[in-house]
C-alpha positions as CSV (number, residue, x, y, z in Angstrom):
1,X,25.3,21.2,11.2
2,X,23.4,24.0,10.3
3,X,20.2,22.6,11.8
4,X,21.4,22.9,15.3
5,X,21.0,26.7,15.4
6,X,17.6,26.9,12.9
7,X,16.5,29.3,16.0
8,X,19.2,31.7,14.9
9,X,18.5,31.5,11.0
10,X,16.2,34.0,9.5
11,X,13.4,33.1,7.4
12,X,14.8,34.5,4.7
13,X,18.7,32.7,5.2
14,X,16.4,28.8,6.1
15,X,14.9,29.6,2.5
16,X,18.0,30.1,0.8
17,X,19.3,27.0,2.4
18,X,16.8,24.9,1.1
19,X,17.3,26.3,-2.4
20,X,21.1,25.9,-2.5
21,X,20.3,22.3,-1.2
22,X,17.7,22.1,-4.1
23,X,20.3,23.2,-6.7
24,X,22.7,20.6,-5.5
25,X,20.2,17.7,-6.8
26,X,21.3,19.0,-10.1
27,X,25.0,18.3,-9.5
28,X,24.7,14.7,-10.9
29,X,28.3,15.0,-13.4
30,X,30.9,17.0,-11.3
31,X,30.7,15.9,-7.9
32,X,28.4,12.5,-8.4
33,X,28.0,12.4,-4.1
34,X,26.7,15.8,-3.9
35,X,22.8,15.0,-4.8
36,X,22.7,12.1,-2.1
37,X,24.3,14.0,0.3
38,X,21.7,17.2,-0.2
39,X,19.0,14.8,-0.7
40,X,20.1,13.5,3.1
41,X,19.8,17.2,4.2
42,X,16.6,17.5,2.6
43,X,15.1,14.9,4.6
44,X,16.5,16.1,8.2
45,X,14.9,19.8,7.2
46,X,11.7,18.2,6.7
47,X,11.4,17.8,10.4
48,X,13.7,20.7,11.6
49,X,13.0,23.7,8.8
50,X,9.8,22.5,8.6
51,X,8.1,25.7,7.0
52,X,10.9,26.3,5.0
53,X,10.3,23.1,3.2
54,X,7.1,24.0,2.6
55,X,7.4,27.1,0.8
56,X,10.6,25.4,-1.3
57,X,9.3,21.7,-1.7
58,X,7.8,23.0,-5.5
59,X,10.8,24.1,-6.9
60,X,12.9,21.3,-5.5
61,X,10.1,18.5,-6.8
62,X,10.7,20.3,-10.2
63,X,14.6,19.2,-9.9
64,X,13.6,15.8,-9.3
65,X,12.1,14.9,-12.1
66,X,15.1,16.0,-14.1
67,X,17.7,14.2,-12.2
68,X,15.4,10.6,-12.5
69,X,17.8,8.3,-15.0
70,X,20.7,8.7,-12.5
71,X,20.8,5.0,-11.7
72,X,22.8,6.3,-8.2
73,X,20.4,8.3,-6.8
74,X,16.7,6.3,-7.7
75,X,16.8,4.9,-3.8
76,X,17.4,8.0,-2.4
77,X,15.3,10.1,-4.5
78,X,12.4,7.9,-4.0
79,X,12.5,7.4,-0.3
80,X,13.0,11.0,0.1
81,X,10.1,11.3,-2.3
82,X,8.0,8.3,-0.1
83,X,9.3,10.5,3.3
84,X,7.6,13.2,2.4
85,X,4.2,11.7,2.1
86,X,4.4,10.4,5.6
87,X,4.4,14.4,6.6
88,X,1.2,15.7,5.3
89,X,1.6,19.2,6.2
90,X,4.5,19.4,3.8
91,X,2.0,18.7,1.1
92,X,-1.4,20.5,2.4
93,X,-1.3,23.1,-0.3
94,X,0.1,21.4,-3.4
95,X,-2.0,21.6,-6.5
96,X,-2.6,19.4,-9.6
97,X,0.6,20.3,-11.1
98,X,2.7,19.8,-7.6
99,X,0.6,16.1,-7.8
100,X,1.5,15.6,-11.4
101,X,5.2,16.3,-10.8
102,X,5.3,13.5,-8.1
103,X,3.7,10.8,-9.9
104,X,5.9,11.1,-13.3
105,X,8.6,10.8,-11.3
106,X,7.2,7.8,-10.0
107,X,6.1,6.5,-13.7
108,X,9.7,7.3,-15.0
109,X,11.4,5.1,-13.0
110,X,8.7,2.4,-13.7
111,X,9.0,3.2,-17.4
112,X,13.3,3.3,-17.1
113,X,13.0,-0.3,-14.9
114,X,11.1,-1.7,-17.9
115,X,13.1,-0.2,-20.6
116,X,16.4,-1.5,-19.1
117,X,14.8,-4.7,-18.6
118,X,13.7,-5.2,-22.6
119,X,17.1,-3.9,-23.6
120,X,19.0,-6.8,-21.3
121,X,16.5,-9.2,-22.6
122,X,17.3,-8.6,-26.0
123,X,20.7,-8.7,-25.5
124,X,20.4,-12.1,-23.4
125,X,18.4,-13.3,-26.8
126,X,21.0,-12.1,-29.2
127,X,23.7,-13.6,-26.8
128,X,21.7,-16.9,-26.9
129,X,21.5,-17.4,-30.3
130,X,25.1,-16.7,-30.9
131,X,27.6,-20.0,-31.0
132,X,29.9,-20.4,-28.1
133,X,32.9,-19.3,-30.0
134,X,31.1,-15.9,-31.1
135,X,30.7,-15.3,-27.0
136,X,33.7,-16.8,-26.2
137,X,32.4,-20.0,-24.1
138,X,34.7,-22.6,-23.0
139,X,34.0,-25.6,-20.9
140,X,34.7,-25.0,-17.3
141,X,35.9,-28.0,-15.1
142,X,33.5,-26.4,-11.9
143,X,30.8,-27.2,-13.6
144,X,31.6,-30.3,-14.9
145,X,32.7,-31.4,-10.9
146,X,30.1,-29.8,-9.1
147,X,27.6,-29.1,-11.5
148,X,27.2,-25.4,-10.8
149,X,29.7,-22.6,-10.9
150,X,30.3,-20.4,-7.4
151,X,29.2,-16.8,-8.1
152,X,31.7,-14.4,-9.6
153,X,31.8,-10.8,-7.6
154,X,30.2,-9.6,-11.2
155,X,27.6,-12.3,-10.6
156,X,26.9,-11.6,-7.3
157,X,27.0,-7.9,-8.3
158,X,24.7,-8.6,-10.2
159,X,22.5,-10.0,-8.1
160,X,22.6,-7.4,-5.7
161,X,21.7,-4.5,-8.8
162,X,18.8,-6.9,-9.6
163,X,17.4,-7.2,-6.1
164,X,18.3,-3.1,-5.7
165,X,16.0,-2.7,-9.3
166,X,13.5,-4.7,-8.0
167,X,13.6,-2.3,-4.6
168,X,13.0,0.7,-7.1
169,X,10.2,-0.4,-8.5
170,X,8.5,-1.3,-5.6
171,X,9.5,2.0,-4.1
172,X,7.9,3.6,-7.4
173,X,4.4,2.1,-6.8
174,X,4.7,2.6,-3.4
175,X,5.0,6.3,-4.2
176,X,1.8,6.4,-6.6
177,X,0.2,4.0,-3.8
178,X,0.3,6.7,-0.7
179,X,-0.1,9.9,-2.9
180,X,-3.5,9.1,-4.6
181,X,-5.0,7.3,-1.9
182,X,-3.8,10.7,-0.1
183,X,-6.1,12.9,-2.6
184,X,-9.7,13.9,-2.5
185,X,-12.3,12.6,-4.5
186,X,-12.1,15.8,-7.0
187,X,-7.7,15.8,-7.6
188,X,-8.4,12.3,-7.9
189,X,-10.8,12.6,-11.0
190,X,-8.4,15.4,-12.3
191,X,-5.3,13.2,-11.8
192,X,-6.6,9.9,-13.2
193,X,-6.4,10.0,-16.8
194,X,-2.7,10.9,-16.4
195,X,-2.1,8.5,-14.2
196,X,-4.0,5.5,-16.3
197,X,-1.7,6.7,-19.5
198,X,1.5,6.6,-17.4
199,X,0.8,3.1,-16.0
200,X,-0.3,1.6,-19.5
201,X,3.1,3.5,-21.5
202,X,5.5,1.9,-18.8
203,X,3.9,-1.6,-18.9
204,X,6.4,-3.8,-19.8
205,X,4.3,-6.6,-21.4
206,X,3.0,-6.1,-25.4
207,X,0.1,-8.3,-25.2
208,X,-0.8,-8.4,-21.2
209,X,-0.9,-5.9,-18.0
210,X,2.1,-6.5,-15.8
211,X,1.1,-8.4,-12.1
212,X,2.5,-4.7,-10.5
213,X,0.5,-2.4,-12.9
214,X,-2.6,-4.5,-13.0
215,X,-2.6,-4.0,-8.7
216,X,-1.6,-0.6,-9.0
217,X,-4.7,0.3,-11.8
218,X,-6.7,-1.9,-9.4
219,X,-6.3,0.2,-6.9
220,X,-6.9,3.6,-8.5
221,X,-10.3,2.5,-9.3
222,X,-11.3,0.7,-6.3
223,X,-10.8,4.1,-4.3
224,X,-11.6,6.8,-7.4
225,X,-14.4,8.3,-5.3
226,X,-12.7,7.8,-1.4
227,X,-11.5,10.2,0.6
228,X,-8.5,9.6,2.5
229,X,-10.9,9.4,5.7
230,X,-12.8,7.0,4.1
231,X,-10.0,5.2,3.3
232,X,-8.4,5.2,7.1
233,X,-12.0,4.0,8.6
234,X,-11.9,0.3,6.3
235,X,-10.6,-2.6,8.1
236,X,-7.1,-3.4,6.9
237,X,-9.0,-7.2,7.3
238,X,-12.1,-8.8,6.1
239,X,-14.4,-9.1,8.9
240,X,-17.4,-11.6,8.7
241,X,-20.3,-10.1,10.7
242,X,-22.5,-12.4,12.9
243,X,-25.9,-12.7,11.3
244,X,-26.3,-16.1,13.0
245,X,-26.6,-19.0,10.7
246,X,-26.0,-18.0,7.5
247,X,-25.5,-20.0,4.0
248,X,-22.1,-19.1,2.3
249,X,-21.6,-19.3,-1.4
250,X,-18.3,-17.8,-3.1
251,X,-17.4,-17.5,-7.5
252,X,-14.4,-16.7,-9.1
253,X,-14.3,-14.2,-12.0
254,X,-11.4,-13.2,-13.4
255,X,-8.9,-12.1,-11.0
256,X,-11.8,-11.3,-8.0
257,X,-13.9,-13.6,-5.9
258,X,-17.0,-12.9,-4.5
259,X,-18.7,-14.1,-1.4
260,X,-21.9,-13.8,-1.0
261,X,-23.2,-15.0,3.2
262,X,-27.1,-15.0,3.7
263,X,-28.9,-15.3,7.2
264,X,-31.1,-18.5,6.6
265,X,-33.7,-16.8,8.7
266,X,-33.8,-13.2,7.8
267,X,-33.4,-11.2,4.7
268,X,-29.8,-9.6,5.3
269,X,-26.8,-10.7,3.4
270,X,-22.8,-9.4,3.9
271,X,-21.2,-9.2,0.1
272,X,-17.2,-9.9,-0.3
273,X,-15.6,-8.4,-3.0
274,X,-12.0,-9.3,-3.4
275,X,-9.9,-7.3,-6.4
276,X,-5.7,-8.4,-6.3
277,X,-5.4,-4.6,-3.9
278,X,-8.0,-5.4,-1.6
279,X,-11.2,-6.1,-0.6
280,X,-14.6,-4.6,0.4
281,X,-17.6,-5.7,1.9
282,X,-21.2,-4.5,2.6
283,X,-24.4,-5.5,4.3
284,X,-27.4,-5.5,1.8
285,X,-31.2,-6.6,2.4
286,X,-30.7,-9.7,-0.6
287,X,-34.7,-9.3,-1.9
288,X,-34.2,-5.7,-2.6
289,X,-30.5,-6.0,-3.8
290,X,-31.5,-8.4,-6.4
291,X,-34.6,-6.1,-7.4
292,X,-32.2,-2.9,-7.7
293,X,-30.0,-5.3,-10.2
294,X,-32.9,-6.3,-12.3
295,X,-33.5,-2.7,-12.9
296,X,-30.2,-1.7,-13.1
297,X,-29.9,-5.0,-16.0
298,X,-33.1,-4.2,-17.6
299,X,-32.6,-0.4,-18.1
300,X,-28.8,-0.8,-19.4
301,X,-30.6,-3.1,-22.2
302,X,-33.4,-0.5,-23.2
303,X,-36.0,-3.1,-22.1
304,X,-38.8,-2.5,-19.5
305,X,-39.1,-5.0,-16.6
306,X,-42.3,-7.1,-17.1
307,X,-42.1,-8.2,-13.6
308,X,-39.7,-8.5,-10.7
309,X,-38.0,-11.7,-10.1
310,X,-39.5,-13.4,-6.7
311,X,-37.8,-13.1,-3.7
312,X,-34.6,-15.3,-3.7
313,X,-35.2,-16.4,0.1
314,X,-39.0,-17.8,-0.8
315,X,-38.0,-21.2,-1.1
316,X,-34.7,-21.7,0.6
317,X,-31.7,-20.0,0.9
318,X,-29.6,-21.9,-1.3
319,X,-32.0,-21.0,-4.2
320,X,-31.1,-17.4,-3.8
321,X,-27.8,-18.1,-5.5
322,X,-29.1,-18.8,-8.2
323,X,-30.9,-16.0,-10.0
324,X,-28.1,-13.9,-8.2
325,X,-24.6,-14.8,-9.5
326,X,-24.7,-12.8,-12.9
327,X,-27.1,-10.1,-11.7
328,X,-24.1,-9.3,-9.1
329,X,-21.3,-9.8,-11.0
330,X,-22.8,-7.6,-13.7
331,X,-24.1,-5.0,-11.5
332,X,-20.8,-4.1,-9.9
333,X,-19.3,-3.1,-12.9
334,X,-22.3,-1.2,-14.7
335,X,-22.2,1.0,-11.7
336,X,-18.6,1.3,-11.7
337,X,-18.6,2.2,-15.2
338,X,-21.4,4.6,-14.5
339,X,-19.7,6.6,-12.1
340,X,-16.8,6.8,-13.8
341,X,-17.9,8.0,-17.0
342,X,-19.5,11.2,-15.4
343,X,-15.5,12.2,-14.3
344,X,-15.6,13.7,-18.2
345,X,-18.3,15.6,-19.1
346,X,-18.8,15.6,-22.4
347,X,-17.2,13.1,-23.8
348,X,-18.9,10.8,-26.4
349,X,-20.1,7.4,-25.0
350,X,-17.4,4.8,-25.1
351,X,-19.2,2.0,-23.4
352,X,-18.9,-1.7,-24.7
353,X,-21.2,-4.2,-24.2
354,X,-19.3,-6.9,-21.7
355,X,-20.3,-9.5,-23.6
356,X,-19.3,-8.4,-27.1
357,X,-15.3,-7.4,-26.2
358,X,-13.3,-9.7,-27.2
359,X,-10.7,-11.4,-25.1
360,X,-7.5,-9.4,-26.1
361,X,-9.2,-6.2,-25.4
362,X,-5.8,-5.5,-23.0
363,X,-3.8,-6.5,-25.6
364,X,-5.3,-4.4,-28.2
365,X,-5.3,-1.5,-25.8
366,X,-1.6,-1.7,-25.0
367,X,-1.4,-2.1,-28.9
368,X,-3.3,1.3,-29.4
369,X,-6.1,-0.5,-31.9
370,X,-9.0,0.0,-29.5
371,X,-9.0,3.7,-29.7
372,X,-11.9,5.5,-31.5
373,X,-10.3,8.8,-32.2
374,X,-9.6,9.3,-36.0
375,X,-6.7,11.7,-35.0
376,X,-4.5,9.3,-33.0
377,X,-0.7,11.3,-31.5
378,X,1.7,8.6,-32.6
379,X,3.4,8.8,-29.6
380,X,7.0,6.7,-30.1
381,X,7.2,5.1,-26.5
382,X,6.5,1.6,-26.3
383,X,4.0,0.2,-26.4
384,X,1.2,2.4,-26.6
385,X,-0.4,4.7,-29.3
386,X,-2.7,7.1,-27.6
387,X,-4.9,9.6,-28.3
388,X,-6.3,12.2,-25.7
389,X,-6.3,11.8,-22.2
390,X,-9.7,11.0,-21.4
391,X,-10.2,9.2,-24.1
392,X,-7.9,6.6,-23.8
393,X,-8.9,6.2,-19.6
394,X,-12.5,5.7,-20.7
395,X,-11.6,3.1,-23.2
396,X,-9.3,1.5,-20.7
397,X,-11.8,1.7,-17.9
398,X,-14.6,-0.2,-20.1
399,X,-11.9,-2.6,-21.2
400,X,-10.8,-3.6,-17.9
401,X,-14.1,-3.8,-16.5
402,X,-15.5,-5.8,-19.3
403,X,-13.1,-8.2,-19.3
404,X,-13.9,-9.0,-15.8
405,X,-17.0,-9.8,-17.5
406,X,-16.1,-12.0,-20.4
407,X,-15.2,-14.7,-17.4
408,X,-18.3,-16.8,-16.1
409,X,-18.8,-16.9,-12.6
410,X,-17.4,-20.3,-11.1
411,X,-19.3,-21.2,-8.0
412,X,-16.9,-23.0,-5.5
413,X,-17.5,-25.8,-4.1
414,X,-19.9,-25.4,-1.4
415,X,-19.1,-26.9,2.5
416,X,-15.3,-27.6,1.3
417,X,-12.7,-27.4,3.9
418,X,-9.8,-26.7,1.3
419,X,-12.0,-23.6,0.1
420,X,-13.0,-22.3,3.7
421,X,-9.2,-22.5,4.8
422,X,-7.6,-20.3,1.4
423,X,-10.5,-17.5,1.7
424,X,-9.3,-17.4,6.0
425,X,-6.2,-16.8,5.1
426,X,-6.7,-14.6,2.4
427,X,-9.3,-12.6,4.8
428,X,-6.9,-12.4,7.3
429,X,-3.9,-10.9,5.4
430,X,-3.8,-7.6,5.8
431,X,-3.9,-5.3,3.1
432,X,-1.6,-2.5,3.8
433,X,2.0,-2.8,5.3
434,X,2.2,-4.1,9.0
435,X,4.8,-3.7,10.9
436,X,5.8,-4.7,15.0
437,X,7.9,-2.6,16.9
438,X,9.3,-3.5,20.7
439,X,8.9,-0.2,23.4
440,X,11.7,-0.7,26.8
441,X,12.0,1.2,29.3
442,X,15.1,0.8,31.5
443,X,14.6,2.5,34.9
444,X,17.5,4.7,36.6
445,X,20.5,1.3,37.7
446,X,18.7,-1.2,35.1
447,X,21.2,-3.5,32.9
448,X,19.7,-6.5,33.2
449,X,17.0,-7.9,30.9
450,X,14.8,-9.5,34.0
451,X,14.9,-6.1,35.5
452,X,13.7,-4.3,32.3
453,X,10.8,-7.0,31.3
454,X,9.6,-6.9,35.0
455,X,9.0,-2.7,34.5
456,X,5.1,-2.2,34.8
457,X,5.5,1.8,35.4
458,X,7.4,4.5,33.7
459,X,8.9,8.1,34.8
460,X,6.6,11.3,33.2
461,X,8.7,11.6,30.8
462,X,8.6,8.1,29.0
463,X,4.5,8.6,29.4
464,X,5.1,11.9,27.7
465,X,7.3,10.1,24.8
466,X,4.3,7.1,24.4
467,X,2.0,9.5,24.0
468,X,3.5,11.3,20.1
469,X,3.6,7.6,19.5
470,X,0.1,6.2,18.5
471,X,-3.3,5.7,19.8
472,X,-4.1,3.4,22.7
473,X,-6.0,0.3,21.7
474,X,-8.2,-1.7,23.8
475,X,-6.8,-5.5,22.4
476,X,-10.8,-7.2,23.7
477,X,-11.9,-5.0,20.8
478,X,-9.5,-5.5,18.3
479,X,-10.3,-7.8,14.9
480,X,-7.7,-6.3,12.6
481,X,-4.1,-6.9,12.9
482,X,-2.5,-7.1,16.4
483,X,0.5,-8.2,16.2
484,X,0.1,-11.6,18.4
485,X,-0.9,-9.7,21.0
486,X,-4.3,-11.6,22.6
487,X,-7.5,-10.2,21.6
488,X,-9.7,-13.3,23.0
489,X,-11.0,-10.8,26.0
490,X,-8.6,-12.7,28.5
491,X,-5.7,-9.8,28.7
492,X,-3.1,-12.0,28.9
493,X,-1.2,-9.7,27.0
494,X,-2.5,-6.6,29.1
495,X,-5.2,-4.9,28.2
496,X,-4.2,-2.0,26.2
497,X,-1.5,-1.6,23.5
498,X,-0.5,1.7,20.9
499,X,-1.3,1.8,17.6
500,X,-0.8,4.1,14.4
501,X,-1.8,3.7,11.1
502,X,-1.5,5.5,7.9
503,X,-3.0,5.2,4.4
504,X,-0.5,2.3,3.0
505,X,1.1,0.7,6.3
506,X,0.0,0.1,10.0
507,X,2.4,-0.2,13.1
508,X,1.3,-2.3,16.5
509,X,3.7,-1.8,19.3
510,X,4.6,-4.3,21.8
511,X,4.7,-1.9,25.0
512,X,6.4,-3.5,27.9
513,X,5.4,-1.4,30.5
514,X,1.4,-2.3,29.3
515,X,2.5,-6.2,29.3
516,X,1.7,-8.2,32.8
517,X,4.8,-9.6,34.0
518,X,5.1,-10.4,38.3
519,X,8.3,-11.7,39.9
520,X,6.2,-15.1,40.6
521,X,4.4,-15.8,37.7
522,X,7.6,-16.8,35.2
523,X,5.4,-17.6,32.3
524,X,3.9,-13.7,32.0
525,X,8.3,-12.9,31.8
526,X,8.7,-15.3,28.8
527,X,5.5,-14.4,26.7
528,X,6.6,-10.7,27.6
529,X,10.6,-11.5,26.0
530,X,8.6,-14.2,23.1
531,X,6.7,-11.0,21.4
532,X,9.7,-8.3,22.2
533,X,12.0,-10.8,21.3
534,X,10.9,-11.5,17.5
535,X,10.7,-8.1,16.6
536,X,13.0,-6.8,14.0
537,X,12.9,-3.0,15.9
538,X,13.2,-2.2,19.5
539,X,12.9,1.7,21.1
540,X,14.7,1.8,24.5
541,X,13.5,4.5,26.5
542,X,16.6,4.7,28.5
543,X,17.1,6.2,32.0
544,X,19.7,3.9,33.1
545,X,22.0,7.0,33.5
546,X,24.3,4.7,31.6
547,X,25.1,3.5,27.9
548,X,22.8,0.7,26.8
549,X,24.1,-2.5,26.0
550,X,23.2,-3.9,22.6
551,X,22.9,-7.4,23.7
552,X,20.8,-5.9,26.9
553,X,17.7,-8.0,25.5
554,X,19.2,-11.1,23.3
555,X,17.6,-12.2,20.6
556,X,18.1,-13.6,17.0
557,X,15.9,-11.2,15.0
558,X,16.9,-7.6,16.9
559,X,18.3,-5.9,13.8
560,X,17.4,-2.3,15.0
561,X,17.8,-0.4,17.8
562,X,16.5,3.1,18.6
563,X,17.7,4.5,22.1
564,X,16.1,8.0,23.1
565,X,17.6,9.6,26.1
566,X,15.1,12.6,28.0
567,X,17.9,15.5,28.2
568,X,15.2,18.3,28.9
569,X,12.9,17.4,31.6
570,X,10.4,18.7,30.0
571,X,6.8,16.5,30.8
572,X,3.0,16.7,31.0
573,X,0.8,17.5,34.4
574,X,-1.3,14.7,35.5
575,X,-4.1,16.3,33.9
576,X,-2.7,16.5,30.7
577,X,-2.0,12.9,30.9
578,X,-5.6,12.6,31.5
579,X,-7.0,13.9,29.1
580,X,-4.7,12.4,26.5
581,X,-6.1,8.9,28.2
582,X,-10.1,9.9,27.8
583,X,-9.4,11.0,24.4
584,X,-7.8,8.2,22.9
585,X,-10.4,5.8,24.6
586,X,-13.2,7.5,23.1
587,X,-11.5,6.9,19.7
């Protein structure tokens, strides 16, 4: 309640609000609600005491990563913790050690998910091996009836603290995700050892990297050296460009697949690079591209190149795939490993021949038994021995990356529909969250839903309220995700739609007031209430001057309804609205 009058609070009393809100994360044994509850006030002062939060938000991080192991508060805590991402100028000035505070709280609940999940299944094995009068079986008539038992509320409780577990770790990645992706290219080399050792001492596997943790460590080296601009300027989709006719050739290695599409009547190529968090492409000119390898191969082995290897496109374009598959494969991760060994100066050369690691090298990393220091820290978490920092990254990064080499290269089939149909679909899904959200406006007297869908204008104000909203996007020039909306150049969706994106999710709005929809033409009303109608979210700019019914706009999948209400007249001059239009075209 306090928030109301923040234009009457000093700076001095909005600080010392923050800090007694701070202090009440601590309160975990006497009054168990108290931590949610300030945690819920933490997250409204983000947005309404905003520069107190600033000048607090160290101190209170510090309280979080004392308060992780309460089972209660690990949604709360980590939303809050994922909220605050999504406001970057909370976090302009934090520092290594701000950074480091927010990823072990991350990794601790990773490593407490995984702990609690080896103590339950070694007490499911014990339980197992037990005879059903040490457990106190007896035979149950539902079962022999109906062949299953109904769910007990302490099975279905159950269920639900599984499903809430599973929602925690996901939320904990999710957390590392947006952070380092958030960092530039210099706090990301500081932060990465750290954040390598964390992910490998929480893995929950002794022989093998977890699905989660190999995506996650994936990821941190697939953007090492991106800034976050960088980042925001790659397609969330894989985008073929049009070289004309071109010959297409894909391999699998390990957990990646790489295309590789050649003009056959030019020298350009586009290379595909798909990892399990993403994908990247490039345009190369193929004759130089396999020259630069052959260097690249012959200097890593100490030998001089006699001579370059002819031009791949001298006979035909299918021979180029030959000389080029291991040359590629190879090349991609000597530079990798290149670049990331200068990140520690100093250090003695830990590099391992691709072909010469054996195939448990993960194994035998999470075991500890790949480490070269003489001096290893026993460290007693399981499953990893580790020595220092950097050392142990380096000899995780040559690990990963060589193992990626151990697998040959399988070439797929060539001209195979089955093939050409996966790779679409895998092209096309996106690789950060998408979301759709439905934007209403009800004019002054509206309550019916032909009335609303039929709205092609808006007052000032609901322009005003679009505008904080996103970016306009032309949909003819659209080729990442767009919600259904059409993109074939026809506008039969209109021609313009908002968008936002940040580093880890992307929102597409389905504006009605941007929609075509005439009193004639009943088709442009039902494709209008088809894309509003599946979405899960709907704002409702409302100037009805009544209450909003919920059912206004029926549908089967409108969970969520946000309703904003103009109360201060307060809008922009035609010239402000303007300029915010040239602006965002020019984007």
């Amino acid at each position: 309640s306090f928030m109301h009058y923040k234009g009457w609070i000093k700076r001095d009393q909005q600080d010392l609000l923050i800090s007694t809100l701070g202090d009440g994360l601590m309160m975990t044994s006497g009054a168990p609600e108290a931590p949610q509850i300030c945690l819920h006030a933490l997250g409204v002062a983000m947005l309404e005491l905003h520069g107190a939060m600033v000048r607090m938000l160290p101190s209170i991080l510090q309280n979080l990563v004392r308060i992780y192991s309460a089972a209660q508060l690990s949604v709360h805590l980590l939303e809050f913790v994922s909220s605050i991402s999504r406001n970057q100028g909370l976090y302009t000035n934090f520092r290594k050690g701000d950074y480091q505070v927010l990823f072990a709280v991350a990794i601790n609940y990773i490593r407490f998910h995984n702990n609690q999940r080896r103590r339950e299944t070694s007490l499911s094995t014990n339980t197992a091996g037990a005879r059903p009068a040490d457990v106190g079986e007896k035979s149950d008539p539902r079962r022999q009836s109906t062949g299953a038992i109904p769910a007990s509320p302490s099975e279905k409780q159950l269920l639900n603290d599984v499903a809430l577990s599973q929602y925690v770790l996901v939320m904990a990645y999710q957390v590392i995700d947006v952070y380092f992706l958030s960092l530039t290219p210099a706090l990301k080399a500081e932060m990465f050892d750290s954040i390598i050792v964390g992910l490998l001492q929480s893995n929950y596997s002794r022989s093998n990297l977890d699905e989660v943790n190999e995506v996650c460590l994936d990821m941190v080296l697939q953007n090492h050296s991106r800034s976050s601009e960088d980042i925001l300027g790659l397609s969330d989709v894989t985008v073929q460009e049009d070289f004309g006719p071109v010959v297409e050739r894909h391999w699998i290695q390990h957990n990646g697949i790489v295309t590789i599409r050649a003009q056959k009547e030019g020298l350009m190529a586009q290379i595909i690079e798909r990892s399990c968090s993403g994908a990247t492409s490039r345009i190369v000119d193929l004759p130089a591209e396999v020259s630069r390898k052959y260097v690249e191969r012959a200097e890593r082995t100490e030998r001089p190149p006699t001579s370059l290897p002819a031009s791949p496109l001298s006979d035909s374009p299918v021979s180029a795939f030959g000389s080029l598959s291991q040359s590629a494969s190879r090349g991609r991760s000597i530079g990798r490993n290149r670049r990331l060994h200068s990140m520690a100066p100093g250090l003695p050369s830990l590099h391992h021949e691709p072909d010469m690691l054996p195939h448990d090298s993960i194994a035998r990393l999470l075991r500890g038994e790949l480490l070269s220091q003489s001096d290893l820290s026993r460290a007693p978490r399981f499953p990893m021995r580790f020595g220092a920092a950097p050392c142990l990254a380096l000899e995780f990064i040559n690990a990963y990356q060589g193992l990626q080499n151990l697998d040959v290269p399988v070439m797929l089939p060539p001209n195979f529909e089955a093939v050409a149909r996966s790779l679409r679909i895998f092209d096309n899904t996106a690789m950060v969250d998408t979301h759709k959200v439905s934007v209403a406006y009800v004019g002054p007297g509206q309550t019916t839903e032909r009335e609303i869908l039929l709205n092609q204008q808006g007052s000032p104000a609901y322009w005003n309220f679009l505008r904080g909203m996103g970016h306009i996007r032309r949909l003819g020039q659209m080729k990442d995700f767009s919600a259904g909306l059409d993109t074939s150049g026809q506008d039969s969706d209109g021609r313009y739609t908002l968008g936002w994106r940040d580093l880890i999710a992307k929102l597409i709005f389905h504006v009605g007031t941007l929609m075509p929809a005439r009193e004639d033409k009943q088709e442009q009303i039902v494709r209008k209430k088809a894309h509003m109608g599946n979405d899960f979210v709907h704002i409702v700019f409302n100037e009805s001057g009544r209450d909003y019914e919920f059912d206004t706009i029926p549908s089967q999948f409108n969970f969520v309804q946000i309703i904003v209400t103009p109360v201060d007249g307060q809008v922009p001059t035609p010239e402000d609205e303007a300029l915010w239009l040239r602006s965002d075209l020019s984007k």
